[in-house]
VEXKOL-660620 format. One record per residue (C-alpha): residue number from 1; residue in three letters; chain; x, y, z. Coordinates in Angstrom, 2 decimals. Example, Ala and Ser with C-alpha at 12.3 -4.5 7.8 and 13.67 -1.06 7.14 Angstrom:
<pts>
<pt 1,'ala','A',<12.30,-4.50,7.80>>
<pt 2,'ser','A',<13.67,-1.06,7.14>>
</pts>
This chain:
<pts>
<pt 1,'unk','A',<106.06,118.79,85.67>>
<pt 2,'unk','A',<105.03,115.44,87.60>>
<pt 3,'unk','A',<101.52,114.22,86.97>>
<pt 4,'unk','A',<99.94,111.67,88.79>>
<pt 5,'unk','A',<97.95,108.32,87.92>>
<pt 6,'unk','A',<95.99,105.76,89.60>>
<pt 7,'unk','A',<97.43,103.04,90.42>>
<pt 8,'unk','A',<96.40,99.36,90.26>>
<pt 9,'unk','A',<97.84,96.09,92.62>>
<pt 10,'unk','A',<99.49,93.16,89.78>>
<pt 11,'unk','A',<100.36,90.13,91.33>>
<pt 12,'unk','A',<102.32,88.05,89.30>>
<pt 13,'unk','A',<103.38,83.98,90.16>>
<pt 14,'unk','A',<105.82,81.72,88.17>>
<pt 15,'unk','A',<108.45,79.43,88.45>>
<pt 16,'unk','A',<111.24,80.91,90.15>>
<pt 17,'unk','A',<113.94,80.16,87.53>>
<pt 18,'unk','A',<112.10,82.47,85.64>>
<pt 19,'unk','A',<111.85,85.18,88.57>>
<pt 20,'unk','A',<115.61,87.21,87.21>>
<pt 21,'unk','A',<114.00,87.46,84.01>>
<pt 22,'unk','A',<110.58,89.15,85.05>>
<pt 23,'unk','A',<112.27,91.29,87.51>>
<pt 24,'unk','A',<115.04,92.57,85.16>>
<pt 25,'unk','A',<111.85,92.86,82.73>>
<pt 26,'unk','A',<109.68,94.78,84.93>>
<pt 27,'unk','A',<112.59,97.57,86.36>>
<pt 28,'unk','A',<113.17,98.45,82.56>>
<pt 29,'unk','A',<109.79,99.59,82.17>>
<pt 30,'unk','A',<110.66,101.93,84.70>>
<pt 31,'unk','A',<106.78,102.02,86.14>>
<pt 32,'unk','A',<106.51,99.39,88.32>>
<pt 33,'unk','A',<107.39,99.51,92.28>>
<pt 34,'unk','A',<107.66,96.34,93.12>>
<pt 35,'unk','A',<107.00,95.91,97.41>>
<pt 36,'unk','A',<108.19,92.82,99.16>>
<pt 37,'unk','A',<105.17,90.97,101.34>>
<pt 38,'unk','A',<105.54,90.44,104.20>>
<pt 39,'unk','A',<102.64,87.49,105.00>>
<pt 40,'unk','A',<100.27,85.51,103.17>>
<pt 41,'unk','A',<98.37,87.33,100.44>>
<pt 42,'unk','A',<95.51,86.11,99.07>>
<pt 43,'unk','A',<96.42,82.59,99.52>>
<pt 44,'unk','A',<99.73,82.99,99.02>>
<pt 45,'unk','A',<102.74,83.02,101.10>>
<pt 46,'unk','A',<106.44,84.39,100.14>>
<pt 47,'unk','A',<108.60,82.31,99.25>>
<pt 48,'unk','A',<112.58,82.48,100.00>>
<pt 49,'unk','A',<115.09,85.21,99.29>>
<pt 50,'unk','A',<117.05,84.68,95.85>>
<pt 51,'unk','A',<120.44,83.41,97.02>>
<pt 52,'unk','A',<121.84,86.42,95.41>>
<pt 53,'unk','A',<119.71,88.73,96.75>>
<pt 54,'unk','A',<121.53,91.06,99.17>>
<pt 55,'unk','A',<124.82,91.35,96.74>>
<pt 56,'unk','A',<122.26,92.40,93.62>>
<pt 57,'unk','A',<120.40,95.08,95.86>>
<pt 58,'unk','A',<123.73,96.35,97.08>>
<pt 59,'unk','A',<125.08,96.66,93.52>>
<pt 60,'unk','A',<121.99,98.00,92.01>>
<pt 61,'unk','A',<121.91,100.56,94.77>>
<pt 62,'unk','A',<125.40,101.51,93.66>>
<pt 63,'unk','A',<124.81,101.73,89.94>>
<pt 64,'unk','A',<121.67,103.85,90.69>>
<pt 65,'unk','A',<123.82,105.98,93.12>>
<pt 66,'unk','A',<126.36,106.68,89.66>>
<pt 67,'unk','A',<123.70,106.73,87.36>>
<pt 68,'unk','A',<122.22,110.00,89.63>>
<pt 69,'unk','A',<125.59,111.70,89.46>>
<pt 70,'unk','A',<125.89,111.77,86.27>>
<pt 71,'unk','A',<122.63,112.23,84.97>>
<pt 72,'unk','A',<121.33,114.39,87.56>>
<pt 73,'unk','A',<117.42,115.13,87.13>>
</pts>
């Protein structure tokens, strides 16, 4: 059965060529949902897309998509 827990805002800043690494990091714990913003917060403003960006999400939507069939929950 599902339980629920509070949850609390993180927001995290770094150089960007370490960005891959904290992301790839972060979805392994398998607890974080990560939210794209979509202005300035708190001071500070997004910064540009990963270059890569739209061919990763496709692919990870993919592998998640397989992943589902065969390990159905």
């Amino acid at each position: 059965m599902f339980s629920t827990v509070e949850m609390a805002k993180l927001l995290l800043a770094g150089p960007r060529q370490n960005l891959d690494g904290v992301l790839r990091l972060c979805g392994n714990l398998e607890s974080i949902h990560i939210s794209d913003y979509s202005s300035e917060t708190e001071g500070m403003k997004v910064g540009t897309p990963h270059p890569d960006a739209n061919e990763i999400s496709t692919t990870l939507s993919k592998t998640r998509s397989c992943i589902a069939s065969l390990n159905p929950v």
